[in-house]
C-alpha positions in Angstrom: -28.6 -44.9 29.7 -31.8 -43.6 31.3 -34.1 -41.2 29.8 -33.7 -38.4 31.4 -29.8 -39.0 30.5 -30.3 -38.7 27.1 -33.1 -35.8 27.1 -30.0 -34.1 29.4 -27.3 -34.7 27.1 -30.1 -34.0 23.7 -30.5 -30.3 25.8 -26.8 -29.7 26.0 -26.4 -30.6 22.5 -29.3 -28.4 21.3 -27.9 -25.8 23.3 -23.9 -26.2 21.2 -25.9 -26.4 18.0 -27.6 -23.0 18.0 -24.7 -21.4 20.0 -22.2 -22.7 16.8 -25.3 -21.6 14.5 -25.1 -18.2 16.0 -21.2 -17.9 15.6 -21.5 -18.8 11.9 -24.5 -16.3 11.0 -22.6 -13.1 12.8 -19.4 -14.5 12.0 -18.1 -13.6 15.8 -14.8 -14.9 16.9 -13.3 -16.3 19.8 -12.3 -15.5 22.3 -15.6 -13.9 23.7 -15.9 -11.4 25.8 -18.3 -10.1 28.2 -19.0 -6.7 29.3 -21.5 -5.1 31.9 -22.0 -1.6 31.3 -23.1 0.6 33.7 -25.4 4.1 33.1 -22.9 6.9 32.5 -22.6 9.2 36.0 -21.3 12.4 34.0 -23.7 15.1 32.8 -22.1 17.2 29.8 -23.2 20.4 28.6 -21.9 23.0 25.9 -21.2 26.9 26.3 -20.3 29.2 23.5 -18.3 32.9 23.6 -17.5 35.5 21.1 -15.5 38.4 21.2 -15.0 40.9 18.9 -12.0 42.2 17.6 -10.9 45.1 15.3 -8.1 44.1 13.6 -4.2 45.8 14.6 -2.5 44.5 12.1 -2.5 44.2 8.1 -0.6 42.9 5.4 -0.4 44.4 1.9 0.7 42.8 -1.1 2.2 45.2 -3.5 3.1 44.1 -7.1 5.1 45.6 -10.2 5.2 43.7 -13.2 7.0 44.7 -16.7 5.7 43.3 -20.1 8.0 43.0 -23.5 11.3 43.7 -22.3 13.9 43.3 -25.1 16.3 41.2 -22.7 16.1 39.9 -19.0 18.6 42.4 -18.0 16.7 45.0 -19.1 13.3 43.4 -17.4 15.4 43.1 -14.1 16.5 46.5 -14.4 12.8 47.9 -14.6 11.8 45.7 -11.5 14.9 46.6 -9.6 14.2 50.2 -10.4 10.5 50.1 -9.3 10.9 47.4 -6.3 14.0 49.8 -4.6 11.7 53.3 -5.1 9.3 51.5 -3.0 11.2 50.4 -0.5 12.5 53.8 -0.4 9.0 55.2 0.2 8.2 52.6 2.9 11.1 53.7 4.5 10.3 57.4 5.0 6.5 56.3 6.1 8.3 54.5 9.1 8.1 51.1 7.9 10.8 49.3 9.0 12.9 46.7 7.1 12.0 43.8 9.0 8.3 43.9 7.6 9.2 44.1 3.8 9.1 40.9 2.3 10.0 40.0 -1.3 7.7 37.3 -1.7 7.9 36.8 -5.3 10.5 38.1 -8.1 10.4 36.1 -11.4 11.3 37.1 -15.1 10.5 35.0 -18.0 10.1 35.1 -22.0 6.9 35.6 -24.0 6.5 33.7 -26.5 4.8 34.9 -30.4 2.0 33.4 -31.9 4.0 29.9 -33.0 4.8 29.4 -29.4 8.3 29.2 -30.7 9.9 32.7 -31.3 10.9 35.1 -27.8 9.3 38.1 -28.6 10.3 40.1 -24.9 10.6 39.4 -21.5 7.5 39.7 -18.8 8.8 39.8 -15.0 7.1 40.1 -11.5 8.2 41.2 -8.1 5.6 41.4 -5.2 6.5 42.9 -2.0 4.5 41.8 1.4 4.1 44.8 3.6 3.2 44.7 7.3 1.3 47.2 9.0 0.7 47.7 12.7 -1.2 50.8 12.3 -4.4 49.8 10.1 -5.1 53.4 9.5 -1.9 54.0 7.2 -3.4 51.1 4.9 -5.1 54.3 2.1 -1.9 56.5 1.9 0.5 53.1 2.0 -1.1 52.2 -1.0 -1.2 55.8 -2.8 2.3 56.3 -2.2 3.2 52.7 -3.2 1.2 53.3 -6.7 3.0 56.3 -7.5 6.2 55.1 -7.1 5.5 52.3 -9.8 3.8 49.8 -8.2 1.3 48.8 -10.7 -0.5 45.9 -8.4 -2.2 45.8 -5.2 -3.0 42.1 -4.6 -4.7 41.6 -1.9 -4.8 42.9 2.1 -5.5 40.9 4.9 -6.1 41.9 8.7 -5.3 39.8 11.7 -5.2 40.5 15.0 -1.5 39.6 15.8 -1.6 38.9 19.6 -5.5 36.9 20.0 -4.5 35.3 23.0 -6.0 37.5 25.9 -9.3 38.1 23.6 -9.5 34.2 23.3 -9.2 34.1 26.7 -12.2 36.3 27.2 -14.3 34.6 24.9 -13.3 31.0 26.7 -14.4 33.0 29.9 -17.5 34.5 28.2 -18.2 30.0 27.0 -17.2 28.6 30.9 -20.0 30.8 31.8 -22.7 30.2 29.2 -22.1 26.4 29.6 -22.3 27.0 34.0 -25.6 28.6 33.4 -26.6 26.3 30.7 -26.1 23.6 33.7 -27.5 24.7 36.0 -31.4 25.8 34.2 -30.8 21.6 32.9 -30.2 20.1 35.8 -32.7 21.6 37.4 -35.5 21.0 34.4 -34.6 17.2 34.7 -34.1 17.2 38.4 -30.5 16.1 38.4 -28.5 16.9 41.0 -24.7 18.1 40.2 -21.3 17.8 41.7 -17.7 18.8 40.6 -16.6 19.6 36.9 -14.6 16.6 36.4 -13.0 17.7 32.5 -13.5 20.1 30.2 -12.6 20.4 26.7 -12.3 23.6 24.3 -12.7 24.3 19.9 -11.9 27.5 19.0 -11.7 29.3 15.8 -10.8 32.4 14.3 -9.0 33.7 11.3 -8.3 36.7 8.6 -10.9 39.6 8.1 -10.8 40.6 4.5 -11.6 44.7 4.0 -14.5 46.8 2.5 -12.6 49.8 0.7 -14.5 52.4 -1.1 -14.2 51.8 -5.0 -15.4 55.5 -5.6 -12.3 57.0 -4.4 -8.8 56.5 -6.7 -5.6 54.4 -5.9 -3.7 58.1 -6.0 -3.4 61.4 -7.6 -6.7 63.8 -7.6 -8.6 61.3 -6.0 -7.0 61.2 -2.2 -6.2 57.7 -0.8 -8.8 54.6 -1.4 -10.6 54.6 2.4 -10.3 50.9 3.9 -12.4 49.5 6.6 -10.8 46.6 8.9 -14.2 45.6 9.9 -13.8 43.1 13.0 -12.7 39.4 13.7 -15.0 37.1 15.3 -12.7 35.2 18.4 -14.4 32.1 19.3 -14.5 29.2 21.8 -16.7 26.7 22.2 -16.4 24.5 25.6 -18.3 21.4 26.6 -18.1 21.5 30.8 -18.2 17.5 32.3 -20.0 17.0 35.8 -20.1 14.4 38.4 -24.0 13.5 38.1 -25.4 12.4 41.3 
């Protein structure tokens, strides 16, 4: 074998020795692959629109509860009594049956200082009211309170039908992110071609009230004033164009 033989065959070994070497250090499998990549011809930019919303629609949660009842019967009794005299009430404000929920009606013992010995009977019943006129919130709750409700848990307003104000606000976003592309593309000197994709977030949930604390729940006092403040509708789109 001839020099230049061997320095041939001493390169191609060279070669295997730091190609294994390199396999071993980044522990890369076979089989291997390889890629060419190419610079990416889209040009992506984000728009952002808000709408805002007063709320239509709000959800009460009114409660009655009964402590030290000598028997269950008799702490069922109380709630029955109570829980019927509201319905009654929502009834003759034009609140129909289909948006009084019984969300909650438990009875249960309470137990004396040993933990042992029943010393009465505590029970619960919550109703959910709906309201689609946010204005009847104050006197719902007044008349509520003096019919026995001795709870007002919590209220919540929600628009019930965002769609055609999220539409707006994805309107409001196509916009902002078309102008947004434009003032780019012409600050880097790209030139632009068809929106190829797009893709949307949005977000948007319950508005929680401000009431005024000053005024009472009922009686002298008037009904407690409650402010449905507005929701925030949101979408956020990115906009994907052919970059030339």
């Amino acid at each position: 074998m001839n020099t230049n033989k061997i320095l041939t065959v001493a390169s191609v070994l060279g070669v295997v020795f730091v190609f294994l070497l390199v396999i071993k250090m980044f522990g890369v499998s076979f089989p291997l692959y390889v890629t060419s990549t190419n610079v990416s011809s889209e040009f992506s930019v984000v728009g952002q629109g808000k709408v805002e919303v007063k709320p239509d629609t709000v959800f009460i949660d009114l409660g009655v509860s009964t402590n030290n009842s000598a028997t269950p019967q008799e702490a069922q009794k109380t709630l029955t009594q109570v829980n019927n005299g509201i319905i009654t009430i929502l009834g003759k404000m034009d609140v129909p049956k289909s948006n009084i929920q019984t969300s909650n009606f438990s009875i249960y013992p309470n137990y004396g200082p040993t933990g042992q010995e029943i010393t009465g009977y505590n029970g619960n019943v919550t109703l959910t009211v709906k309201l689609s006129d946010a204005s009847k919130v104050g006197t719902v709750i007044e008349q509520a309170t003096q019919a026995g409700a001795n709870q007002v848990q919590n209220t919540r307003y929600e628009v019930e039908n965002p769609d055609a104000y999220r539409q707006k606000a994805r309107d409001e976003a196509i916009k902002n992110a078309k102008e947004q592309a434009s003032m780019l593309s012409k600050t880097l000197g790209i030139k632009l071609g068809r929106v190829t994709n797009l893709i949307e977030a949005s977000g948007d949930g319950p508005v929680y009230p401000m009431y005024d604390r000053s005024t009472g729940m009922g009686g002298g006092g008037g009904a407690t004033q409650f402010e449905p403040g507005t929701q925030t509708i949101t979408s956020i789109v990115t906009l994907y164009y052919e970059k030339h």
